[in-house]
C-alpha positions as CSV (number, residue, x, y, z in Angstrom):
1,X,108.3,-77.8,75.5
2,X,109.1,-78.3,78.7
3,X,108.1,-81.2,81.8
4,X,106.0,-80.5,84.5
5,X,107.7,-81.2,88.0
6,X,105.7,-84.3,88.7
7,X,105.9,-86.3,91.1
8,X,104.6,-83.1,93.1
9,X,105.8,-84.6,96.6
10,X,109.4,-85.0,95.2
11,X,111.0,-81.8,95.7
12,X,114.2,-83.0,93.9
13,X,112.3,-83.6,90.5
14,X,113.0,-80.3,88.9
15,X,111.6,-78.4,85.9
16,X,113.4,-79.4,82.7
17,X,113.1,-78.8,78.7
18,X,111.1,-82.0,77.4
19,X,113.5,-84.9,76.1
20,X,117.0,-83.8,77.6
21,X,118.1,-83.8,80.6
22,X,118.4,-79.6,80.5
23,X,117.0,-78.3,83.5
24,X,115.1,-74.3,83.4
25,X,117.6,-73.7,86.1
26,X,120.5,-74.2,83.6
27,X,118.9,-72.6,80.9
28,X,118.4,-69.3,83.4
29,X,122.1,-70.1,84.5
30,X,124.1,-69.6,81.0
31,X,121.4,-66.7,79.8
32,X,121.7,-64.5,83.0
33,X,125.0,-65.4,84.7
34,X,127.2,-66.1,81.3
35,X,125.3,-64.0,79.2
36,X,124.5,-66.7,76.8
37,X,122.0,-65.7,73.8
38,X,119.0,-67.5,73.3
39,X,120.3,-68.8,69.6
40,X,124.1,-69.6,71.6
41,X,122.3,-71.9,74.1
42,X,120.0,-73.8,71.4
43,X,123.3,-74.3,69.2
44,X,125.8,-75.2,72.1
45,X,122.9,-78.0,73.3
46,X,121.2,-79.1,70.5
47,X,118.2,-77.3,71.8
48,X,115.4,-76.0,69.4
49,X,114.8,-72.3,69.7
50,X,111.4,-72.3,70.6
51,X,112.7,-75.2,73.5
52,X,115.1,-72.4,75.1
53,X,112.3,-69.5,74.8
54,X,110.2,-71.9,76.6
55,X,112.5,-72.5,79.3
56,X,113.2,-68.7,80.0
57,X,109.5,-67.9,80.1
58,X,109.0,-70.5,82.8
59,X,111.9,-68.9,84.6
60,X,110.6,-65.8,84.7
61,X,107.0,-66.6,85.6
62,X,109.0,-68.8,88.9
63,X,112.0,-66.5,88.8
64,X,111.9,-66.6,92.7
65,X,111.9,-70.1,93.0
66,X,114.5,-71.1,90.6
67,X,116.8,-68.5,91.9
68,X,116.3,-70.3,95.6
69,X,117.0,-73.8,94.0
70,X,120.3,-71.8,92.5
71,X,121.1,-70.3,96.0
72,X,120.4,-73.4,97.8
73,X,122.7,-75.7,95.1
74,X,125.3,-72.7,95.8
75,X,125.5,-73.1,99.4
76,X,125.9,-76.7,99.3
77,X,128.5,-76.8,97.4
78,X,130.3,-74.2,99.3
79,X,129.6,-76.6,103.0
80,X,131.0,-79.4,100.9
81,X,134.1,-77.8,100.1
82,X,134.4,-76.0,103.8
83,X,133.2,-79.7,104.9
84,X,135.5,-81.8,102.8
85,X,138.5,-79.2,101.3
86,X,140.8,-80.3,98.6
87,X,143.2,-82.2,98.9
88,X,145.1,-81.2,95.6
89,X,147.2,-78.4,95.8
């Protein structure tokens, strides 16, 4: 089951599977980009099945918003390190 996004005026409040701190974002993350199964994801995060299903049907019925949330996260990461480089080498 999964949270609603509420408060609606906070846009930093994101979508996440009901009693963890597992956002749908990084549920979409390890199925599509890692190629995580369903079953993997539940096991790896103590997740119920039904919890993970739940999480990729929201992604794909807000598919193009959660993939700008990912892009936007992305890029600020990227000015961070541009911004503030390593100082390990």
């Amino acid at each position: 089951m999964l949270t609603s996004r509420s408060p609606p005026a906070s846009p930093e409040v994101k979508p996440r599977i009901a009693g963890h701190r597992i956002r749908v974002q990084d549920v979409a993350i390890w199925h599509e980009e890692m190629r995580m199964a369903a079953a993997e994801i539940a096991k790896e995060y103590d997740l119920s099945l039904a919890d993970v299903h739940a999480a990729l049907a929201y992604y794909h019925d807000h598919r193009q918003e959660i993939d700008k949330d990912i892009a936007d996260a992305d890029a600020f990461v990227e000015a961070m390190k541009q911004r503030y480089p390593s100082r390990v080498s």
